[in-house]
C-alpha positions as CSV (number, residue, x, y, z in Angstrom):
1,X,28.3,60.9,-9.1
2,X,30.7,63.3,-10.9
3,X,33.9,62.2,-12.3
4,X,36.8,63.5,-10.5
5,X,39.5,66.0,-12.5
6,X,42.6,63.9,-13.3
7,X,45.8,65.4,-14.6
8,X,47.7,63.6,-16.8
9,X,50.2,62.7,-13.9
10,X,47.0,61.2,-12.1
11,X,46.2,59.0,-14.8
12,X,49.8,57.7,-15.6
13,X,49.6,56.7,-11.9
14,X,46.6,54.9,-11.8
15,X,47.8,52.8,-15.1
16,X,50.7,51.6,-13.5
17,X,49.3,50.7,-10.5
18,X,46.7,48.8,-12.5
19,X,49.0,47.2,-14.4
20,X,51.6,46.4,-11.0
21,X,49.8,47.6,-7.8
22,X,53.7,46.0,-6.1
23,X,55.7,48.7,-7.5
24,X,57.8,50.6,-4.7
25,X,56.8,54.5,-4.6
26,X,60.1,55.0,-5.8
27,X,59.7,52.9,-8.8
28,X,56.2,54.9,-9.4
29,X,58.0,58.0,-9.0
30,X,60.3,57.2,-11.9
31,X,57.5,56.2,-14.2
32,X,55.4,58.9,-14.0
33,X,58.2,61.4,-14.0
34,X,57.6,62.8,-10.5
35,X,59.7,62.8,-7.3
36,X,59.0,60.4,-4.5
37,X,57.1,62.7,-2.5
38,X,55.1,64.7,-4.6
39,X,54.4,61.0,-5.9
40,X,53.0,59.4,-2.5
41,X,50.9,62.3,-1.7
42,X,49.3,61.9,-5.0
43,X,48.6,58.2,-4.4
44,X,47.1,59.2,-0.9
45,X,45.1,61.8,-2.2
46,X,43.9,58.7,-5.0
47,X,43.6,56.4,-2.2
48,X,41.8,59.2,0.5
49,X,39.1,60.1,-2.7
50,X,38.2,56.0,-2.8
51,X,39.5,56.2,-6.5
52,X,42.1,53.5,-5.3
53,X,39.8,51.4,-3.3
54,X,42.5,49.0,-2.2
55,X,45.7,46.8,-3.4
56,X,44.7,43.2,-4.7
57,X,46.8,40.1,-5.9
58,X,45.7,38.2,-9.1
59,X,45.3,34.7,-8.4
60,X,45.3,31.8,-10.4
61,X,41.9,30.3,-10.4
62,X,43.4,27.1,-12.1
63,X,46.2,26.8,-10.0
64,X,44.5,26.9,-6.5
65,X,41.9,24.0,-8.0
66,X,39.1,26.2,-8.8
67,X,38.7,25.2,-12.8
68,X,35.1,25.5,-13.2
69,X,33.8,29.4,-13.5
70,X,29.9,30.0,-13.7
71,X,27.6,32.7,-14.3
72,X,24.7,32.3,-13.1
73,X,21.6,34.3,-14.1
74,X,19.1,34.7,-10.9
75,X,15.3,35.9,-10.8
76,X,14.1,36.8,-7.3
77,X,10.5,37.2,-6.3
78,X,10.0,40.7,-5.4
79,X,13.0,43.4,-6.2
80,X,12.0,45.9,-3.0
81,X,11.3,43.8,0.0
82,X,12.9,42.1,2.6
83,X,13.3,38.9,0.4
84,X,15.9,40.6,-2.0
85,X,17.7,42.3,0.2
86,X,18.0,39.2,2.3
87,X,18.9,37.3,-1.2
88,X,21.5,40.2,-2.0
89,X,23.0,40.0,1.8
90,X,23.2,36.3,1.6
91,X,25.1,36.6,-1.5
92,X,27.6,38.9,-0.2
93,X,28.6,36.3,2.3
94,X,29.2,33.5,-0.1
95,X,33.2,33.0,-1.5
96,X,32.4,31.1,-4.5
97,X,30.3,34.2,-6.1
98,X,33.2,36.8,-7.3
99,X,30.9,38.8,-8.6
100,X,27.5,39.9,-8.3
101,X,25.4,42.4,-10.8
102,X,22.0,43.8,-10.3
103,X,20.9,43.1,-14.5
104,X,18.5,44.0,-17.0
105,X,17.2,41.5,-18.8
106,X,15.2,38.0,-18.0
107,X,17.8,37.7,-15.0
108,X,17.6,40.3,-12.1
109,X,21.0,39.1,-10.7
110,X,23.8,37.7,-12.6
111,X,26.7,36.0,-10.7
112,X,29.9,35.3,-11.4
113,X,30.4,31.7,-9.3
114,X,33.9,29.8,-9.5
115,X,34.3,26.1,-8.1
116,X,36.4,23.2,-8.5
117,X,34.3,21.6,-11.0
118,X,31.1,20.2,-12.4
119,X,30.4,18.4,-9.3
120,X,31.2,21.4,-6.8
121,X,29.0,23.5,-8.8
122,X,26.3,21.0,-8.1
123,X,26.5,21.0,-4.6
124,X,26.6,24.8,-4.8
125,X,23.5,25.0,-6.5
126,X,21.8,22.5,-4.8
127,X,22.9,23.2,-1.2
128,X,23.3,27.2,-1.2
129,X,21.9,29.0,-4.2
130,X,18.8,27.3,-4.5
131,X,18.1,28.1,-0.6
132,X,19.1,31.5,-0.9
133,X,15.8,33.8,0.2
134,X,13.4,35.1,-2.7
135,X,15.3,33.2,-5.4
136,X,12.4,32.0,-8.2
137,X,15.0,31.0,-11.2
138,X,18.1,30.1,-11.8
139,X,20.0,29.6,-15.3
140,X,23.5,28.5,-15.3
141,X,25.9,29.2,-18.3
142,X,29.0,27.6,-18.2
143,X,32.5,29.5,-19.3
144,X,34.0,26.9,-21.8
145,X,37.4,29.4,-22.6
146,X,38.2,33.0,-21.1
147,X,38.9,34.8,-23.9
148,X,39.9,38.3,-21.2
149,X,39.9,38.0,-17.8
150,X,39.9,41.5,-15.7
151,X,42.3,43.9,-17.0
152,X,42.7,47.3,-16.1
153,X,40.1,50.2,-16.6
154,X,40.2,52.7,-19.2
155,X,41.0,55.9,-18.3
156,X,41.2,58.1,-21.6
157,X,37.5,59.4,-21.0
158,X,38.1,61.3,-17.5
159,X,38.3,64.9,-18.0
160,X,41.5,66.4,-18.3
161,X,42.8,68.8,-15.1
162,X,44.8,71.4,-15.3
């Protein structure tokens, strides 16, 4: 998929917005040296392309109870039949998995799971993942500190506009 053209305006936008996604048009306006309309119909334009795919609050996985975060390296039996696309469907559907890559490696799938604890985790594993269709392994590897959660993108390798 080619990599839209983004001015340097379009850029300063989408680092604000990555960094406070609450901040009033006006307030973008300011920061990216634009007025408030020319602004807006730049974010629309960002938002129409799916280059802004949506507006998200950063919870506290802590705070809400959920201290334990897993990733969790999955082989599946067959990669193009019905059993992994049932697997990859079924995983889609499942709140405690944040994240979910198609890998390299000795995994095909590596998950991203987060849970209250040790002993939610086992129930996880023991009465969802390990019934999930086509699943053959499992290997769970435990985040003991995050060193960096999600942060923004770079943006400083999309081609410059005009």
């Amino acid at each position: 998929m080619p990599i839209q053209t983004l001015d340097a305006i379009d850029r300063r936008i989408l680092a604000a917005l990555q960094r406070d996604a609450r901040l009033t048009n006006v307030q973008l306006a300011e920061e990216v040296g634009l007025s408030p309309s020319p602004c807006l119909r730049r974010v629309r334009i960002l938002e129409k392309s799916g280059i802004i795919g949506g507006y998200h609050a950063a919870l506290d996985r802590g705070g809400l109870g959920l201290g334990l975060t897993v990733f969790v390296g999955i082989k599946v039996e067959r990669h193009h039949d019905e059993p992994a696309a049932a697997f990859r469907e079924a995983v889609k559907a499942l709140p405690e998995v944040v994240s979910c890559h198609l890998v390299s490696g000795q995994s095909d799938f590596l998950l991203q799971v987060v849970v209250p604890d040790l002993a939610g985790y086992e129930r996880f594993l023991v009465g969802t993942l390990l019934k999930l269709p086509g699943v053959s392994d499992i290997r769970s590897n435990f985040a003991i500190q995050t060193v960096k959660a999600q942060s923004p993108l770079p943006l400083d390798h999309l081609p410059a506009g005009p």
